[in-house]
C-alpha positions, 0 to 999 in steps of 0.5 A: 500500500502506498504511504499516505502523507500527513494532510491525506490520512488527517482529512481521511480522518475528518471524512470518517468522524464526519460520516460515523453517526455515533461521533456527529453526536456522541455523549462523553462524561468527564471532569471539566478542567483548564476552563479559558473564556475568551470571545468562545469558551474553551475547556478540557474534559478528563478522566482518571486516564485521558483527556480531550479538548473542547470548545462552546461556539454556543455558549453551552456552559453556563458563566457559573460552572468551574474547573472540577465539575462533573459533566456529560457532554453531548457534542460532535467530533471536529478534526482540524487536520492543519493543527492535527487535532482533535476536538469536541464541539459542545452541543449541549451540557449536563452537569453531575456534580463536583469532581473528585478532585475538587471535592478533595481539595475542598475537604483539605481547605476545610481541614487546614481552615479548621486547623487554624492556618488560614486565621488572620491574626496569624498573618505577620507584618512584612519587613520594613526594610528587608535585607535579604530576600529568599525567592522561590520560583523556576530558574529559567522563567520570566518571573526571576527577571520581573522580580528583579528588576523591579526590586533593583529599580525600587531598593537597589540595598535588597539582596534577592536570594534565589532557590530554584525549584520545579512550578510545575508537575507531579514533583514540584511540591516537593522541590518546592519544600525543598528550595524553602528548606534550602532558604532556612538553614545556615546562619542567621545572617544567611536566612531571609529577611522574607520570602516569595514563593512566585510563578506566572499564571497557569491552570488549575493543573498547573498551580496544584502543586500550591494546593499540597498540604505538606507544602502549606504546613511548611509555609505556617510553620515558616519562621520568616514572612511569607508572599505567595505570588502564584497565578493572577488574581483569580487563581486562589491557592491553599499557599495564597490562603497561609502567606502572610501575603499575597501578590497577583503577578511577581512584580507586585510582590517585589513592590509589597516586599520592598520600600520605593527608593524616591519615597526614602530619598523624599522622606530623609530630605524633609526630616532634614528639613524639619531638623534644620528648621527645629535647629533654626527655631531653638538657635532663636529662642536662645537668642532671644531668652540671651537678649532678655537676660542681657537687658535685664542684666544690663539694668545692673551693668555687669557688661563682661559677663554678658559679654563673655556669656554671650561669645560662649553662646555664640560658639557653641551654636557655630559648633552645633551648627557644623556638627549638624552640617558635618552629619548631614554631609555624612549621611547623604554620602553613605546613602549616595555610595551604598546606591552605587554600590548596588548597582555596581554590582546589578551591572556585575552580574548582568555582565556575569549572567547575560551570554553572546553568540559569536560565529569563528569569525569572531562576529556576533550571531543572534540567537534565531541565526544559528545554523545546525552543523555550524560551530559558534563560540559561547561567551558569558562572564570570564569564560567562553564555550565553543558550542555546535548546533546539532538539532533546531526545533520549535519549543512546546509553548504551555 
C-alpha cells in the first residue's frame, strides 16, 4: 500500500468522524478542567486516564460552572487536520456534580481552615526594610527577571536570594519544600529577611502543586514572612490562603516586599528639613531668652559677663551648627555610595549572567541565526564555550 502523507490520512480522518453517526453526536462524561473564556469558551474534559479538548461556539456552559465539575457532554467530533487535532464541539451540557478532585481539595481547605492556618491574626507584618530576600520560583522563567528588576529599580540595598525549584508537575511540591528548606538553614545572617514563593499564571493543573498540604504546613510553620505570588488574581491557592501575603503577578510582590527608593530619598530630605528648621527655631529662642537676660542684666551693668556669656553662646551654636552640617554631609554620602554600590554590582552580574553568540569569525550571531552543523563560540562572564548546533526545533509553548 502506498504511504499516505500527513494532510491525506488527517482529512481521511475528518471524512470518517464526519460520516460515523455515533461521533456527529456522541455523549462523553468527564471532569471539566483548564476552563479559558475568551470571545468562545474553551475547556478540557478528563478522566482518571485521558483527556480531550473542547470548545462552546454556543455558549453551552453556563458563566457559573468551574474547573472540577462533573459533566456529560453531548457534542460532535471536529478534526482540524492543519493543527492535527482533535476536538469536541459542545452541543449541549449536563452537569453531575463536583469532581473528585475538587471535592478533595475542598475537604483539605476545610481541614487546614479548621486547623487554624488560614486565621488572620496569624498573618505577620512584612519587613520594613528587608535585607535579604529568599525567592522561590523556576530558574529559567520570566518571573526571576520581573522580580528583579523591579526590586533593583525600587531598593537597589535588597539582596534577592534565589532557590530554584520545579512550578510545575507531579514533583514540584516537593522541590518546592525543598528550595524553602534550602532558604532556612545556615546562619542567621544567611536566612531571609522574607520570602516569595512566585510563578506566572497557569491552570488549575498547573498551580496544584500550591494546593499540597505538606507544602502549606511548611509555609505556617515558616519562621520568616511569607508572599505567595502564584497565578493572577483569580487563581486562589491553599499557599495564597497561609502567606502572610499575597501578590497577583511577581512584580507586585517585589513592590509589597520592598520600600520605593524616591519615597526614602523624599522622606530623609524633609526630616532634614524639619531638623534644620527645629535647629533654626531653638538657635532663636536662645537668642532671644540671651537678649532678655542681657537687658535685664544690663539694668545692673555687669557688661563682661554678658559679654563673655554671650561669645560662649555664640560658639557653641557655630559648633552645633557644623556638627549638624558635618552629619548631614555624612549621611547623604553613605546613602549616595551604598546606591552605587548596588548597582555596581546589578551591572556585575548582568555582565556575569547575560551570554553572546559569536560565529569563528569572531562576529556576533543572534540567537534565531544559528545554523545546525555550524560551530559558534559561547561567551558569558570570564569564560567562553565553543558550542555546535546539532538539532533546531520549535519549543512546546504551555
Amino acid at each position: 500500500m502506498k504511504p499516505l502523507r500527513i494532510s491525506e490520512l488527517l482529512r481521511y480522518l475528518d471524512r470518517v468522524i464526519r460520516d460515523d453517526p455515533i461521533l456527529r453526536r456522541v455523549q462523553v462524561e468527564g471532569e471539566i478542567a483548564n476552563i479559558s473564556r475568551n470571545r468562545y469558551v474553551y475547556f478540557d474534559l478528563k478522566d482518571e486516564q485521558a483527556l480531550v479538548h473542547c470548545v462552546d461556539f454556543d455558549g453551552v456552559l453556563p458563566e457559573t460552572i468551574q474547573n472540577g465539575a462533573h459533566v456529560i457532554l453531548l457534542a460532535s467530533t471536529m478534526v482540524y487536520p492543519q493543527q492535527g487535532k482533535l476536538e469536541l464541539r459542545a452541543i449541549s451540557l449536563e452537569e453531575k456534580g463536583r469532581g473528585q478532585a475538587l471535592l478533595a481539595l475542598e475537604e483539605r481547605k476545610r481541614k487546614l481552615e479548621k486547623e487554624g492556618l488560614f486565621r488572620p491574626e496569624r498573618k505577620r507584618p512584612l519587613p520594613r526594610y528587608p535585607r535579604l530576600i529568599g525567592l522561590i520560583t523556576s530558574a529559567g522563567g520570566a518571573v526571576l527577571h520581573d522580580f528583579s528588576n523591579e526590586v533593583n529599580r525600587r531598593y537597589p540595598l535588597a539582596h534577592i536570594v534565589l532557590s530554584a525549584a520545579s512550578v510545575q508537575g507531579n514533583n514540584a511540591a516537593e522541590e518546592i519544600r525543598g528550595a524553602l528548606r534550602a532558604l532556612l538553614q545556615g546562619s542567621e545572617q544567611s536566612v531571609p529577611d522574607l520570602i516569595v514563593i512566585a510563578r506566572g499564571g497557569g491552570s488549575a493543573e498547573d498551580l496544584s502543586a500550591f494546593q499540597d498540604e505538606k507544602l502549606v504546613r511548611d509555609l505556617a510553620a515558616c519562621p520568616v514572612p511569607v508572599i505567595s505570588a502564584i497565578g493572577h488574581q483569580v487563581d486562589t491557592t491553599l499557599c495564597d490562603l497561609v502567606a502572610d501575603s499575597r501578590a497577583s503577578t511577581p512584580t507586585e510582590a517585589a513592590i509589597l516586599a520592598t520600600p520605593d527608593g524616591r519615597v526614602l530619598h523624599q522622606f530623609i530630605d524633609e526630616r532634614l528639613r524639619q531638623l534644620s528648621l527645629h535647629l533654626q527655631r531653638t538657635m532663636t529662642r536662645r537668642a532671644l531668652a540671651l537678649e532678655n537676660l542681657q537687658r535685664r542684666v544690663e539694668a545692673r551693668r555687669p557688661g563682661r559677663q554678658i559679654e563673655e556669656q554671650k561669645r560662649k553662646l555664640q560658639e557653641k551654636c557655630y559648633r552645633l551648627q557644623a556638627t549638624f552640617q558635618q552629619r548631614l554631609q555624612r549621611l547623604r554620602r553613605t546613602i549616595d555610595s551604598r546606591i552605587k554600590e548596588s548597582a555596581m554590582i546589578r551591572e556585575k552580574r548582568l555582565a556575569q549572567t547575560s551570554w553572546q553568540v559569536r560565529d569563528l569569525s569572531n562576529h556576533p550571531v543572534l540567537a534565531g541565526e544559528l545554523r545546525v552543523g555550524s560551530t559558534y563560540s559561547l561567551e558569558s562572564g570570564l569564560y567562553r564555550y565553543r558550542v555546535s548546533v546539532e538539532k533546531k526545533e520549535k519549543k512546546d509553548v504551555l
